[in-house]
N, C-alpha and C positions, 0 to 999 in steps of 0.2 A: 615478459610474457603478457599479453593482450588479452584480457579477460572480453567473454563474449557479452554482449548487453543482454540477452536473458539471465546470464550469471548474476551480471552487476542488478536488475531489475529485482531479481531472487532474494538478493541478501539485503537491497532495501526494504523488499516488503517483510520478508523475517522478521527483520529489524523492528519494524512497524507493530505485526502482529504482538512480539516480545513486551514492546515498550505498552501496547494498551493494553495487554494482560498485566504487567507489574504496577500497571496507574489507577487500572478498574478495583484492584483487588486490593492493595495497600493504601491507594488515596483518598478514593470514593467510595469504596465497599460497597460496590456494590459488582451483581455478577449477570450481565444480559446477557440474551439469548444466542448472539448474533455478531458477538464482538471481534471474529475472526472474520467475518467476510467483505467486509467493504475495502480493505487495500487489496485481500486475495481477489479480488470482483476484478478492480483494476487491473492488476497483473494479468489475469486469466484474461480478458478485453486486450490488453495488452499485444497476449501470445494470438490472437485470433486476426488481429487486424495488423500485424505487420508482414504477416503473410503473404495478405490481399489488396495492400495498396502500400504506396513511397510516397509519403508528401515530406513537405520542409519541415511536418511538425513531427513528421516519425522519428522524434532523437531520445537517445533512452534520460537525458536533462529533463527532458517535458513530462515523462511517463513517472521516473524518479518522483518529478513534484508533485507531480496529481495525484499518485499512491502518498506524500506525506501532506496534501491539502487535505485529502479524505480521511487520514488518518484525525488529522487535528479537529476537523469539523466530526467526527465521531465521538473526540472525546468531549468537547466541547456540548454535543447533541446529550449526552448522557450528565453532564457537570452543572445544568444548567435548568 
């Protein structure tokens, strides 16, 4: 069965959200304001612009990593 790329995009960003709830909260202790929305940002961006335009870069490999760059550069913004 062929999962659809909103699926696969969904359960990365979960993924995402999951992992810098249990790194904020056990590793840094600490608790921002904000810490759910920069992978959901991407996704939601995501879901808006595949809509409305096909290019080479519309592949859910590319969206996957910009949701786990942002993830990293989040934690990294707050660890630092």
């Amino acid at each position: 069965m062929k999962w659809p790329d909103e699926l696969k995009l969904a359960i990365v960003t979960g993924a995402c959200v999951i992992a810098i709830a249990i790194l904020f909260k056990n590793v840094l202790h600490i608790q921002p304001s904000f810490i759910i929305s920069p992978p959901l940002l991407v996704f939601i961006v995501y879901l808006i612009i595949r809509t409305t335009s096909k290019t080479k870069y519309d592949d859910t490999l590319y969206w996957g990593l910009a949701i786990g760059i942002v993830t990293i550069l989040t934690i990294l913004l707050y660890a630092f």
